[in-house]
C-alpha positions, 0 to 999 in steps of 0.5 A: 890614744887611751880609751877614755880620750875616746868614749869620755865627751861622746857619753852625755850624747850618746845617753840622751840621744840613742837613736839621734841622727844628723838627718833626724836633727835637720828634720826636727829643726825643719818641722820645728820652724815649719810649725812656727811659721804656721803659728804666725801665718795663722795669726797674721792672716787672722790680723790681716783679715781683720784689718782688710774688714775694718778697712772696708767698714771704714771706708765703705760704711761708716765715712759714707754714713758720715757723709750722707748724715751731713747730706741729710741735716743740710737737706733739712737745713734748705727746707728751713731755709725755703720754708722760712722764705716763702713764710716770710715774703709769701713769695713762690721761688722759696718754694724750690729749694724747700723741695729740693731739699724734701727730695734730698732728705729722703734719698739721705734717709734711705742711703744712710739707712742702707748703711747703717743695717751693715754697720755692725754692733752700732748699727742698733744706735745709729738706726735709733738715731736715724729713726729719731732725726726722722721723727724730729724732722716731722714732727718739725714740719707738722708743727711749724712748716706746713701749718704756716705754709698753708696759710701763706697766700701768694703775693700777700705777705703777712706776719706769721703767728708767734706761736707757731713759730716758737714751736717751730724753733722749739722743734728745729732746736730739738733736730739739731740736737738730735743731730748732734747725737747723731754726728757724735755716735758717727764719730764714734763708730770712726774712732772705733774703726780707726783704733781697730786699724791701728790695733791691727797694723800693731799685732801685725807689726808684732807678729812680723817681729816676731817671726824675725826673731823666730827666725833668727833664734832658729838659725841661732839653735840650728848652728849650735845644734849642727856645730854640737851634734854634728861639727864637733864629732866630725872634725874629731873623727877628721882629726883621729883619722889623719893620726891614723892616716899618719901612721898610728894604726893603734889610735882608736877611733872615738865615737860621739855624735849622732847615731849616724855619725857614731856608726860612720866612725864604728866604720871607719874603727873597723877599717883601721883595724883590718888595716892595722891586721893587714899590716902586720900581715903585710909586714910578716909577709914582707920579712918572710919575702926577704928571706925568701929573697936572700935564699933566691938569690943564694939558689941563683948564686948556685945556679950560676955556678951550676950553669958554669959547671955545666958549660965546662966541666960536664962538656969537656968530659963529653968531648973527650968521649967523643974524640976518644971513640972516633980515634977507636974508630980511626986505629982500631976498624980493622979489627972491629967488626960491624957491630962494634963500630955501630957502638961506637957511633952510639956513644958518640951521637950519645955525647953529641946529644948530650952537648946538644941539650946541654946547651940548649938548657943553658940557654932556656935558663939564661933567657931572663937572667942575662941582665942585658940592658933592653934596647930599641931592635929592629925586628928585621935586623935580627930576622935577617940574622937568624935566616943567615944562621940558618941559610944551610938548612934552608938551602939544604931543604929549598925552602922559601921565606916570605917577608914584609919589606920592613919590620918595625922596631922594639923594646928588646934583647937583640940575642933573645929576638935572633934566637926566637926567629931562629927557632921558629923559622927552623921549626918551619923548615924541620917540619916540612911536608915532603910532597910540598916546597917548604914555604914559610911566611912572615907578617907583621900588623898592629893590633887595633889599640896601638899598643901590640905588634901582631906577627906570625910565623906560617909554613905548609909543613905537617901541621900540629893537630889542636890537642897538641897545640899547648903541649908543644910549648912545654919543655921536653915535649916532642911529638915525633920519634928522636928517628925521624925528627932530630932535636931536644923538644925545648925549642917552642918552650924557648920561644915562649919564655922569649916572648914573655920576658918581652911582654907578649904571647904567644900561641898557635892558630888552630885555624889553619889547615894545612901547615902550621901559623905560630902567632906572638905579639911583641909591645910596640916601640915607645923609645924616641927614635924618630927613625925606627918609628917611621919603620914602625909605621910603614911596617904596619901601613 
């Protein structure tokens, strides 16, 4: 991937956005339609309050004003009517609804007047109004109502005086004018309310509009912005790390986007880089690996060969010095003396040991390098094996061994694990405490997560003191004099490496004091073998 391929769609961005991030997009689109929605909730709060104050100012005020005012002029309309009828056949009856009518006329006055004081703008002309149909009304009643009324003697009818009846129609003319004009500015007052309803249930359904809109034009901006700053960038990040994930550790990683982005993909630059240097270390390391590999294998072609020299060529020699000196010492004792039969046994305990150690350094080197194949070993089988090697040495020293009834069974090298008991129980022996009868003793548990076997090898001998508890596995490592215990000191470190090439370890228990506790483990069986499972579970029961 060429550098430009890289750098060349990140550059507007990253110019005019230098410390953008995904987060600070988010939150600028958040705040940005949060403001929106302050903007419209205040105008629509405003519109709303405004249509719930013309709402009630309809209904509260100027529908009731309406409805007093027709109250009102049909109160003046059964004075007329009453008074009329009273003039006219001078008769008393027609005197109650004219005073229903004056008890109605002042509970409509003082109602409408009430009213009317919250009417608003229009209050002022309705209150002129009001004020002028009350005068009307009485200068109506001074003029026609109670000048003819006062006359009227009951019972005696008579003709009324024209001219006051013609003022009387002159005024009651004049009121319903007046009552026009006030029914008209009503009217009005209502057209006015209703146009203000309107107007608000208009500029309410704009600003629910828009905000719709808003809202949709948001979302619109918010996928653009997300898919330009943030879906693009990554899926190219995506895409240049799968290359590099398939393989192409030279293909550099773009950066482009948010500032976030841009250092998620300086990141993952960064470890593409170290893993492209720890490859090619990786490599120079496995090339030198397999060099060093074929010169291994070449070491361990002449170790071979030096284990079959060692076998053959250098033990032969050593027999034949041994024969020789014991047929000097056949033929010739007569006329040797003491001394000369005491070199004798020298040399020929010398070549002795050196078979000895020949074959135990055969031994330690071939424990690994048998390539037997590993199979499932009853570990008491090949401990039944090794105390029948040993039976002349145990039998020799009356020693005693102590034993599970059963052993379980493991993953290993049959020959290995014989020789691992046989020197461990031989050790036992060897180191026997001559005031006491060797006793050596075998126990066997699993380890409390199931997956080792712990065994332990105790006898009553003289004891390993603490500080040499580590140097007895280190091969050639004696602790006694050649005279008073016979052996090569590569015994413990053939157990060691036993155990190890089978997965365990091995060490001794500083715990005990009297005697000696050698402790391994060795991994449980996991082959299918129902039977030595079974063995494997009583043994551990």
């Amino acid at each position: 991937m060429t550098e430009p391929d890289t750098a060349g769609p990140a550059a507007p961005i990253r110019h005019r956005h230098p410390r953008l991030t995904v987060r600070g997009c988010i939150l600028s689109v958040i705040a940005s339609v949060g403001v929106l929605i302050l903007v419209f909730a205040a105008v629509l709060a405003r519109e709303l309050t405004r249509t719930v104050d013309l709402s009630d100012h309809l209904r509260g005020v100027v529908q009731p004003a309406q409805l007093e005012a027709h109250r009102l002029q049909n109160a003046i309309l059964n004075q007329e009517i009453g008074a009329r009828g009273y003039i006219q056949s001078a008769d008393p009856q027609f005197l109650e609804p004219y005073e229903r009518g004056r008890a109605a006329e002042h509970d409509a006055s003082v109602t409408l007047r009430t009213l009317i004081v919250g009417a608003g703008e229009r209050a002022t002309q309705l209150l002129a109004d009001l004020d002028a149909v009350e005068a009307a009304v009485e200068q109506w009643r001074l003029r026609y109502t109670l000048p003819l009324m006062e006359t009227v003697e009951p019972g005696a009818p008579r003709a009324a005086d024209p001219d006051v009846v013609e003022a009387g129609r002159v005024s009651f003319t004049e009121l319903n004018d007046l009552f026009d004009v006030q029914n008209r500015h009503l009217d009005e007052a209502r057209a006015s309310a209703v146009a203000g309803l309107e107007e608000g249930r208009a500029v309410r359904d704009a600003v629910f509009t828009a905000m719709i809109v808003a809202f949709v034009l948001s979302a619109v901006g918010v996928a653009v912005l997300v898919q330009v700053l943030v879906v693009r960038p990554l899926t190219r990040l995506r895409d240049e790390t799968r290359d590099v994930a398939a393989g192409d550790f030279d293909r550099r990683i773009g950066r482009t986007g948010p500032s976030d982005v841009r250092a998620l993909a300086r990141d993952v630059d960064a470890m593409r880089e170290r893993l492209a240097r720890e490859l090619a270390r990786s490599t120079d390391d496995r090339r030198r690996l397999e060099s060093q590999a074929v010169e291994l294998r070449r070491s361990n072609a002449e170790l071979e060969q030096f284990a079959y020299v060692a076998s053959h060529d250098l033990q032969e020699p050593l027999r034949k010095v041994a024969s020789f000196c014991r047929l000097l010492e056949k033929r010739y004792s007569d006329e040797l003396d003491e001394r000369g039969l005491r070199y004798i046994d020298f040399a020929v305990d010398g070549a002795q040991r050196m078979q000895t150690l020949i074959n135990d350094l055969l031994a330690f080197s071939r424990v690994g390098r048998s390539g037997s194949a590993r199979t499932v070993v009853d570990l008491g089988t090949v401990l039944d094996r090794a105390v029948n090697n040993l039976s002349a040495l145990i039998d020799d020293a009356g020693a005693r061994i102590e034993r599970p009834t059963s052993l379980p069974g493991v993953v290993g090298d049959a020959t290995l694990l014989v020789m691992l008991w046989q020197n461990l129980i031989g050790n036992a022996v060897k180191f026997a405490d001559p005031a006491r009868t060797p006793v050596v003793r075998i126990e066997c548990e699993r380890s409390t997560d199931g997956r080792m076997w712990q065994l332990s090898v105790t006898d009553n001998g003289i004891g390993i003191a603490p500080e040499f508890t580590e140097k007895v596995f280190v091969i050639f490592q004696r602790l006694h004099p050649r005279e008073d215990y016979d052996g090569t000191g590569i015994g413990l470190a053939l157990c060691r490496k036993i155990v190890e090439v089978h997965g365990g370890g091995i060490g001794i228990d500083t715990d005990v004091v009297e005697g000696t506790r050698i402790r391994f483990t060795l991994p449980t069986e996991t082959g299918p073998s129902e039977a030595i499972g079974s063995a494997a579970e009583g043994a551990s029961a």
